[in-house]
C-alpha positions as CSV (number, residue, x, y, z in Angstrom):
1,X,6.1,-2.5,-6.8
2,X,9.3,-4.1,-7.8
3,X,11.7,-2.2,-5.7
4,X,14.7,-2.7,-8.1
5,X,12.7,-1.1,-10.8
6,X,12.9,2.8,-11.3
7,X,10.1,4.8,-10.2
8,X,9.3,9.0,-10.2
9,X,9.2,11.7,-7.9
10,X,5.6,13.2,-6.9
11,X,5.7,16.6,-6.0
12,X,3.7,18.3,-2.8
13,X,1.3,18.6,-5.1
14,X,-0.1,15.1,-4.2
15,X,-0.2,15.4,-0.5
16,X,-2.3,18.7,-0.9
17,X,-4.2,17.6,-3.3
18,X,-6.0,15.1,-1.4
19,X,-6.0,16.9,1.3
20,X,-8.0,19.8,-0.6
21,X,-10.0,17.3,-2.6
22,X,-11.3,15.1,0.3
23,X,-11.3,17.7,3.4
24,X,-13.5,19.8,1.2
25,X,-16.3,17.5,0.1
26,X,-16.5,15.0,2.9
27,X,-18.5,15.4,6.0
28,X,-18.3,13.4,9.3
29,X,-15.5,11.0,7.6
30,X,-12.1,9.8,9.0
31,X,-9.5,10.5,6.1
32,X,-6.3,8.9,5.7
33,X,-3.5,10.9,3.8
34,X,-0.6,10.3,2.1
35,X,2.2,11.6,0.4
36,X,5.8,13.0,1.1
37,X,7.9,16.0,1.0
38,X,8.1,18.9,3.6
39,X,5.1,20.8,2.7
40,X,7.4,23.6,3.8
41,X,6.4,26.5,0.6
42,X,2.4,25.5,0.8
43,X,2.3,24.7,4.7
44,X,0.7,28.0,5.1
45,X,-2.4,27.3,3.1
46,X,-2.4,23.5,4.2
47,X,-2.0,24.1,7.7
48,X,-4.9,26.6,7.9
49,X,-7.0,23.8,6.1
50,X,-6.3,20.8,8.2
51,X,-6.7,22.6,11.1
52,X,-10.7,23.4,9.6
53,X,-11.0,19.7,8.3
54,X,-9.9,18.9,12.0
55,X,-13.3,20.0,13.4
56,X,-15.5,19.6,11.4
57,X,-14.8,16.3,8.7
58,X,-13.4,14.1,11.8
59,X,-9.7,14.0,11.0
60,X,-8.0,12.4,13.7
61,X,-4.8,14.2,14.5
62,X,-1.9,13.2,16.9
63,X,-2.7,13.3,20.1
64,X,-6.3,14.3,19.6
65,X,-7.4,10.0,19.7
66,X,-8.0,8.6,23.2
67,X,-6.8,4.7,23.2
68,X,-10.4,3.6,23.6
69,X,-11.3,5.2,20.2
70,X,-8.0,3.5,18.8
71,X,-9.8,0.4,17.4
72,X,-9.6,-1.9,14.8
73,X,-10.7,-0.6,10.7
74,X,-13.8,-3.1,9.9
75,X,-15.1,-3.5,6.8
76,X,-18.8,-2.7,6.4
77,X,-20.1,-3.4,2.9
78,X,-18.3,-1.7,0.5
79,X,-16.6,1.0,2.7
80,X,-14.0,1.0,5.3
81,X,-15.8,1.8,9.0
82,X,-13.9,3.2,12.6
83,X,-16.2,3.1,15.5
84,X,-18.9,3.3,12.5
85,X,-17.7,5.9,10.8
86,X,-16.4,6.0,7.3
87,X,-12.6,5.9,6.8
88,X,-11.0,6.6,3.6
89,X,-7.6,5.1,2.6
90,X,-5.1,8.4,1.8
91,X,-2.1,6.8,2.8
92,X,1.8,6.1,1.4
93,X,4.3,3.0,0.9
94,X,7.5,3.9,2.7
95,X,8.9,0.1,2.6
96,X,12.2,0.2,4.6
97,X,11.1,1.2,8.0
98,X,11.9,-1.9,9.7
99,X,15.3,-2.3,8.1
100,X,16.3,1.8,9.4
101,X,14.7,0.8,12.7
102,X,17.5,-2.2,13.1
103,X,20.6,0.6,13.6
104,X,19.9,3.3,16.1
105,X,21.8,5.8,13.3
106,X,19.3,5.6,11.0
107,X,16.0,4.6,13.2
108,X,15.0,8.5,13.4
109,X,14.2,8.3,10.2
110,X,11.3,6.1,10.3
111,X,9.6,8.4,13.4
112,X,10.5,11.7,11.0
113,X,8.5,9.9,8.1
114,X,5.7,9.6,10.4
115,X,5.8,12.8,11.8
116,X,6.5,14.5,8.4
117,X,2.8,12.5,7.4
118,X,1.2,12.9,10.2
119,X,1.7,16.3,10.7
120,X,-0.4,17.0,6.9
121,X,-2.9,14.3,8.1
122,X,-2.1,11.3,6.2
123,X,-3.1,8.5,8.3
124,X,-2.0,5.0,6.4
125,X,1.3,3.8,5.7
126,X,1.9,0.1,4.0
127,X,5.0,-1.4,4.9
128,X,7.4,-4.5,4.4
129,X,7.1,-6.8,7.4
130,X,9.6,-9.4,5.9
131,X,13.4,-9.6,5.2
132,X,14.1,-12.9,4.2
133,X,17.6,-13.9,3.8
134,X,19.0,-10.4,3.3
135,X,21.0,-8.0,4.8
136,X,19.6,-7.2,8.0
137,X,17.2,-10.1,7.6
138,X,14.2,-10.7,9.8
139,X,13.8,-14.2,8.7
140,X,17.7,-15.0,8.2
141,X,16.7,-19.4,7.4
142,X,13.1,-21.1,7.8
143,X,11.6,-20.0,11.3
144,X,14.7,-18.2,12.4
145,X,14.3,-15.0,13.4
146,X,17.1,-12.0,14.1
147,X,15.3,-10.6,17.2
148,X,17.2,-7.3,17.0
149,X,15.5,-6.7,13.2
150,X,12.3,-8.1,14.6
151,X,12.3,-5.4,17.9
152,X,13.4,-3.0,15.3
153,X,9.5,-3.8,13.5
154,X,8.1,-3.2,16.9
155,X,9.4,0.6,17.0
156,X,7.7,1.0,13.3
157,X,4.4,-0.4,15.1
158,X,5.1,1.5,18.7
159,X,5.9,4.9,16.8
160,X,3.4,4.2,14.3
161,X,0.5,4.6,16.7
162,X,2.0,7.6,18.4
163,X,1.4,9.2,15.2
164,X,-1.7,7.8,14.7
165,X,-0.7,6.2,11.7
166,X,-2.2,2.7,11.1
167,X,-0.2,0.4,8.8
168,X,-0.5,-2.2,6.1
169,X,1.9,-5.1,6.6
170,X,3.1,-7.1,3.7
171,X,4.1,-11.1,4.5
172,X,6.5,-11.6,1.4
173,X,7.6,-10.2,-2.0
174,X,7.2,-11.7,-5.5
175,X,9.9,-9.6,-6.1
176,X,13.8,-10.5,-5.1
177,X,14.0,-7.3,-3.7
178,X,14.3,-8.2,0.4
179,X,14.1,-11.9,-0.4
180,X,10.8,-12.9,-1.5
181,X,9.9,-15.8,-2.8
182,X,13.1,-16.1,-4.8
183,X,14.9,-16.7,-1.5
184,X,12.0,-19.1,0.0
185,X,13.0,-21.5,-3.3
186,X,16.9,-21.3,-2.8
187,X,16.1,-22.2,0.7
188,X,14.3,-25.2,-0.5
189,X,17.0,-25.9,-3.0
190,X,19.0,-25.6,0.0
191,X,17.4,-28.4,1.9
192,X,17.4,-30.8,-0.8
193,X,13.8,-30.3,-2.4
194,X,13.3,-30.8,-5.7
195,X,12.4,-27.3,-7.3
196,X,13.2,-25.6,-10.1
197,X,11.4,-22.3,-11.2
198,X,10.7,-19.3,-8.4
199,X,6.7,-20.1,-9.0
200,X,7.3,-23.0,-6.8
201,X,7.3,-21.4,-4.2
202,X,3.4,-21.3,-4.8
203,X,2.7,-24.9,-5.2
204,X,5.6,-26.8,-3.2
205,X,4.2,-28.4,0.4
206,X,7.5,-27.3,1.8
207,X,8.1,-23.6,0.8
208,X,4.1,-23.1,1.3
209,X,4.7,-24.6,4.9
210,X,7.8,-22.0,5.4
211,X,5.5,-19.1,4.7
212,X,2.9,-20.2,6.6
213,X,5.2,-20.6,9.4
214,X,6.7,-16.8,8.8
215,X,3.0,-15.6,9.0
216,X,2.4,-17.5,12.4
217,X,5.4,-15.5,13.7
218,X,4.6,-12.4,12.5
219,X,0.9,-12.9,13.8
220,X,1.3,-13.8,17.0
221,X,4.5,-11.5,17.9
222,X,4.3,-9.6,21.4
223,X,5.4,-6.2,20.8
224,X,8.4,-5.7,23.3
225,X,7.6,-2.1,23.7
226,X,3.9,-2.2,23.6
227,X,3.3,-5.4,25.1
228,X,0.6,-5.8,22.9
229,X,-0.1,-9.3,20.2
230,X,0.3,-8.2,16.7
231,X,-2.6,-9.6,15.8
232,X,-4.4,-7.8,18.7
233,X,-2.9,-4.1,17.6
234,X,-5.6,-1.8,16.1
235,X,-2.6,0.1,14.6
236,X,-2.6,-2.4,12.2
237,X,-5.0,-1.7,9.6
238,X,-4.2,-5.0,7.9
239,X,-2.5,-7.8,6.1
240,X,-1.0,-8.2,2.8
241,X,-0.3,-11.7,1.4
242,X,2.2,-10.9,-0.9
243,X,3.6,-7.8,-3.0
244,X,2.5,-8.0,-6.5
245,X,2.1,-11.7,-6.6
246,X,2.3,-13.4,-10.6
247,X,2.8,-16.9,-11.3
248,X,3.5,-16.3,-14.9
249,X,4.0,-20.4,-14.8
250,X,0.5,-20.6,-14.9
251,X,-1.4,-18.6,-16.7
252,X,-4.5,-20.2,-15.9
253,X,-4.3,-18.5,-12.5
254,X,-5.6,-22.2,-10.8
255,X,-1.9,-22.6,-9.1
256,X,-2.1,-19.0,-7.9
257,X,-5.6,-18.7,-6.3
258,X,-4.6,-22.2,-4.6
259,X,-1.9,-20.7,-2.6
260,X,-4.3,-17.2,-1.9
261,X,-7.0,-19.9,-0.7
262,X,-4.8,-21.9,1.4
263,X,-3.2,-18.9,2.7
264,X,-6.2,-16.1,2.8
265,X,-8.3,-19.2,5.5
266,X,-4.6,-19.9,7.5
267,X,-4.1,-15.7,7.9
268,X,-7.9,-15.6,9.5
269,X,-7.0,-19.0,11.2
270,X,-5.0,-16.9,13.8
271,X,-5.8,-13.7,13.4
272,X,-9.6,-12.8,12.5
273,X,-10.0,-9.8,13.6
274,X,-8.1,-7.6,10.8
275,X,-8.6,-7.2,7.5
276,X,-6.9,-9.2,4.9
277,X,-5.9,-8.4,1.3
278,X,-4.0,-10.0,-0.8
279,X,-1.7,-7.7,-2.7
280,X,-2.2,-7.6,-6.3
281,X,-1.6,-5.5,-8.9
282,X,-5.2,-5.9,-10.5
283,X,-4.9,-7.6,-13.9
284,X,-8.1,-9.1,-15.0
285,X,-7.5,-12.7,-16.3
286,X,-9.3,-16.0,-17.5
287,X,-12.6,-15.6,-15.2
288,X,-13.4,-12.7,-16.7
289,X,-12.5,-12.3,-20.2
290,X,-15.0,-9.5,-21.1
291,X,-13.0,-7.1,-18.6
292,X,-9.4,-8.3,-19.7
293,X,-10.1,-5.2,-22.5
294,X,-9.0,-3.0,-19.2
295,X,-5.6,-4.8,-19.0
296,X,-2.7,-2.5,-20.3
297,X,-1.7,-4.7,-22.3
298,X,-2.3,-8.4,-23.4
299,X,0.8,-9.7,-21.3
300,X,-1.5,-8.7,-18.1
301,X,-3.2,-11.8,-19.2
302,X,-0.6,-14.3,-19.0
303,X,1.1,-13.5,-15.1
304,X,-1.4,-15.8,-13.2
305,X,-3.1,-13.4,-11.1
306,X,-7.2,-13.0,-12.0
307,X,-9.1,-9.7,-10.3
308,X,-12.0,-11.3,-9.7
309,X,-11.5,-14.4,-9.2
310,X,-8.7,-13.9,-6.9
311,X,-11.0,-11.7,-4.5
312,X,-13.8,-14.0,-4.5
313,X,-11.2,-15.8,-2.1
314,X,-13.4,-16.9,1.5
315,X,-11.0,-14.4,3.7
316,X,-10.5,-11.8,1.6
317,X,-11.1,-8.7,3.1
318,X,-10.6,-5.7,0.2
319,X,-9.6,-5.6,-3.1
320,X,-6.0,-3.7,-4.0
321,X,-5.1,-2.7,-7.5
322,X,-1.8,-1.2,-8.6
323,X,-1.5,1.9,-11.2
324,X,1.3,2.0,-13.2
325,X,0.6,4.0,-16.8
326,X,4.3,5.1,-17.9
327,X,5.3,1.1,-17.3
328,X,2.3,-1.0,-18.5
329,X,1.5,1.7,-21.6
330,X,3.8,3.5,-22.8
331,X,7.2,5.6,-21.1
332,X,6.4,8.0,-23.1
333,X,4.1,10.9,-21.7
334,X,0.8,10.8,-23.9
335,X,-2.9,11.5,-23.4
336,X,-3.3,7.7,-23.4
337,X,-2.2,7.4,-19.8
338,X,-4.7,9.5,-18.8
339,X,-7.4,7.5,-20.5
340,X,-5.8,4.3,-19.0
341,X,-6.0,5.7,-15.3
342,X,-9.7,6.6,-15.9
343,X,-10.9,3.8,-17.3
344,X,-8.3,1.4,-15.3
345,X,-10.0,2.7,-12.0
346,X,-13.6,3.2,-13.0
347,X,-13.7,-0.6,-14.2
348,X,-12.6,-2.0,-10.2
349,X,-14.8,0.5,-9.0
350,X,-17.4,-0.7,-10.5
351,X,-16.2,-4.6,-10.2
352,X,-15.7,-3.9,-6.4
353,X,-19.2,-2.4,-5.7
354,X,-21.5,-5.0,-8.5
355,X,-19.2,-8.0,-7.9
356,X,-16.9,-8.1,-5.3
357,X,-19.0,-6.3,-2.9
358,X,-16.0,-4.8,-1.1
359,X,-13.8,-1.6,-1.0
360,X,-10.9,-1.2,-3.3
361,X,-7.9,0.4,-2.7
362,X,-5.1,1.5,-4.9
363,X,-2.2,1.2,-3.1
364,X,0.6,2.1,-5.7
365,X,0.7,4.9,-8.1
366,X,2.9,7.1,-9.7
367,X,4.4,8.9,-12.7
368,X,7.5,8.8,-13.5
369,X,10.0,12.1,-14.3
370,X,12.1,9.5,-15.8
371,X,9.5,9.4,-18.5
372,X,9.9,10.6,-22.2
373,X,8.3,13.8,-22.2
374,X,7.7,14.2,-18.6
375,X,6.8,17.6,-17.2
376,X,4.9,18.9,-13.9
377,X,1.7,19.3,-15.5
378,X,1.3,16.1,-17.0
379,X,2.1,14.9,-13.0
380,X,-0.4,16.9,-11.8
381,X,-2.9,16.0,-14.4
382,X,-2.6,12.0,-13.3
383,X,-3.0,12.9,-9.7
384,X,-5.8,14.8,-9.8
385,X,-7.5,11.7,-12.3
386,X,-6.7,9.4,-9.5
387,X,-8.1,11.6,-6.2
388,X,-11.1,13.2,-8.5
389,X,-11.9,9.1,-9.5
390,X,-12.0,8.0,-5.8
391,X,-13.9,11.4,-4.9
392,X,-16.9,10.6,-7.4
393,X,-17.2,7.0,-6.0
394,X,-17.2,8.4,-2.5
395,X,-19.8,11.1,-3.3
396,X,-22.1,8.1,-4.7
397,X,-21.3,5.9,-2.1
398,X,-19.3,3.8,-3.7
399,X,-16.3,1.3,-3.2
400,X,-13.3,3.0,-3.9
401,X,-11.9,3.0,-0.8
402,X,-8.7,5.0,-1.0
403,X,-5.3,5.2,-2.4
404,X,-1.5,5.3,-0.9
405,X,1.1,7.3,-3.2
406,X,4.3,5.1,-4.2
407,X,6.0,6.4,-1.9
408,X,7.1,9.0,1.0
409,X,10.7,9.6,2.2
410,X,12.4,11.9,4.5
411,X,15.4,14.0,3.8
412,X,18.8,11.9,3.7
413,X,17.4,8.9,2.3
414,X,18.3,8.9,-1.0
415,X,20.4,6.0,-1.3
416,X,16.6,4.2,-0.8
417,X,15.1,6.3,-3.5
418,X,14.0,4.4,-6.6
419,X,13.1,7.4,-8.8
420,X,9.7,7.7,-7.1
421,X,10.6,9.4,-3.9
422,X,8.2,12.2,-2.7
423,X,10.4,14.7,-0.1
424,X,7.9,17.1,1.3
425,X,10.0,19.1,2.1
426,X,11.2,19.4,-0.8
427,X,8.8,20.3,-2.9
428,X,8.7,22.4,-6.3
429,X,8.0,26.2,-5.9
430,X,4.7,25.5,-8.4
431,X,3.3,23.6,-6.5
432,X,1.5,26.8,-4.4
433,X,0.6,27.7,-7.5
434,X,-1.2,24.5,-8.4
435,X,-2.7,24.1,-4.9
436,X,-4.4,27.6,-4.9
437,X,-5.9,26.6,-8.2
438,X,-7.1,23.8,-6.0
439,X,-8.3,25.6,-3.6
440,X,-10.4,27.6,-5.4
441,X,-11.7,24.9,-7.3
């Protein structure tokens, strides 16, 4: 997601929620959670169910993992696979770790966001592993790195396996939020080339040779407290191209799936082992126009990106689709973004299984409290449309492969919060309530 944009609080709600939904209809499966906020008023209840799902649906809790069993998440099919067994995505965006890691004030932060997860048994966290240009920049120019920010990503990785949470790194941002490709162009502007619009940095030999040399960094980075190659470290679950990449240049989508072609083969290049995706929001587009019905609207059509065609890409791993009702539809709380969220998921469900033949993941989703109208149950209602979605394609075997909640935070991080936030430990005294309801579902 755009970080600049604002985005809602979820309550508890979530976290429990798939906890309840998964743990009780899954058998022999590795789930991974997400969500955020100090489970402190339901922990009772939750605690007492984790610690059943533990045993007998093949959670894997801290300490519980021997490093042999830590191994890389393949892709088998349509479904996700640990040492053969299935894994489900239930996992969270928390974006800033690496930038709190940098400053040893604010680096306990990232390790009580872990804990905080791990400790209700969410498993998958997707990250930023870029700063380009910005305040406490990883990348501060082409190929130069600030080693402090970059030993700061090797805490998130080192703590992030202590907690046996396995991450999703993203490369870059279409965003300007923490550089992005804005920041590749003014650095070509910079050195004299010759561009003009932010899309260039798609299509410019230059800028694309700047990325690619980011992504060779990243990759091949020796962990200074693990000793371990990034590209070696099963607590990566895998790469992300870019964050919501559009070219809205072209809508034709040809100058986009060049650079996701280019980029998807020089990604496996150096590091085939884990999984690639390439970080889109979804929108169907030119390739497909019988599907583009699905869009939320027709200006889905003319960013660049195409579903279909963009994961037909040779490298391409998994499929990632975004899921935001209250800013593609409408900000105003109606029925019609429940409709959309149905019929939004069941369509790359289906795409993903009959098409694509890989899992899909939807790896941001929310609901805004910003919204016109908003009110808990109307929260509720889009969560449980989203986990009861991904349970029916589980229970058939199919290829939705998991979600990850936009996003979890700690306590004292508000200054980060975008509207979105999920505290668990700070959760809303209903949300019991809701989650016996669940419970007894």
């Amino acid at each position: 997601m755009d970080t600049h944009e604002p985005k809602l609080k979820f309550g508890l709600i979530v976290l429990v929620a798939i906890l309840v939904i998964f743990t009780e209809n899954l058998s022999s499966n590795v789930l991974g959670f997400s969500g955020d906020e100090n489970l402190e008023l339901m922990v009772e209840d939750a605690e007492n169910h984790l610690s059943y799902s533990s045993i007998n649906h093949g959670i894997y809790e801290s300490g519980d993992m021997e490093d042999d069993e830590w191994t890389m998440v393949q892709k088998k099919g349509n479904q996700f696979v640990v040492n053969d067994q299935p894994f489900y995505v239930n996992g969270f965006n928390t974006y800033w770790l690496m930038v709190f890691a940098v400053d040893q004030s604010t680096r306990g932060k990232v390790s009580e966001v872990f804990q905080q997860a791990s400790s209700v048994g969410l498993t998958v966290c997707r990250t930023w592993a870029f700063n380009d240009g910005q305040w406490r920049a990883l990348q501060k120019s082409p190929s130069v790195y600030d080693e402090e920010v970059f030993k700061a990503l090797d805490f998130v990785l080192s703590e992030a396996k202590k907690y046996k949470i396995r991450l999703i790194l993203s490369l870059t941002n279409n965003w300007d939020a923490y550089g992005g490709k804005a920041q590749y162009v003014k650095w070509g502007k910079a050195a004299g080339l010759n561009v003009t619009s932010d899309d260039d940095f798609f299509s410019h030999p230059t800028l694309r040779s700047y990325y690619k040399a980011h992504v060779k960094m990243v990759l091949n980075r020796v962990n200074t407290l693990t000793n371990i190659t990034y590209k070696d470290d099963p607590t990566i679950f895998a790469w992300e191209l870019m964050n919501e990449p559009r070219c809205v240049s072209d809508s034709t989508g040809d100058k986009l799936q060049a650079w996701i072609q280019e980029m998807a083969v020089h990604v496996k290049s150096i590091d085939p082992k884990h999984l690639l995706e390439i970080g889109l929001e979804g929108f169907y587009g030119p390739s497909t126009p019988n599907r583009v019905q699905f869009n939320p609207n027709t200006y889905a059509q003319q960013v660049g990106t195409d579903f279909i065609r963009n994961h037909q890409v040779l490298g391409v791993d998994f499929a990632s689709v975004h899921i935001y009702a209250d800013s593609w539809v409408s900000q105003s709380i109606s029925d019609a973004h429940i409709q959309f969220t149905n019929s939004w998921m069941q369509a790359h469900i289906e795409d993903a299984a009959n098409v694509l033949g890989m899992p899909v993941v939807f790896a941001e989703f929310g609901v805004s409290t910003k919204d016109t109208g908003y009110n808990s149950s109307f929260r509720d209602t889009i969560i449980s449309t989203v986990y009861n979605s991904l349970l029916n394609s589980t229970k058939k075997g199919g290829s939705g492969g998991g979600s990850l909640l936009w996003q979890l935070f700690p306590e004292g991080t508000d200054n980060m919060d975008d509207g979105y936030a999920i505290v668990i430990s700070k959760s809303p005294s209903t949300c019991k309530d809701h989650i016996s309801s669940v419970h007894k579902a």
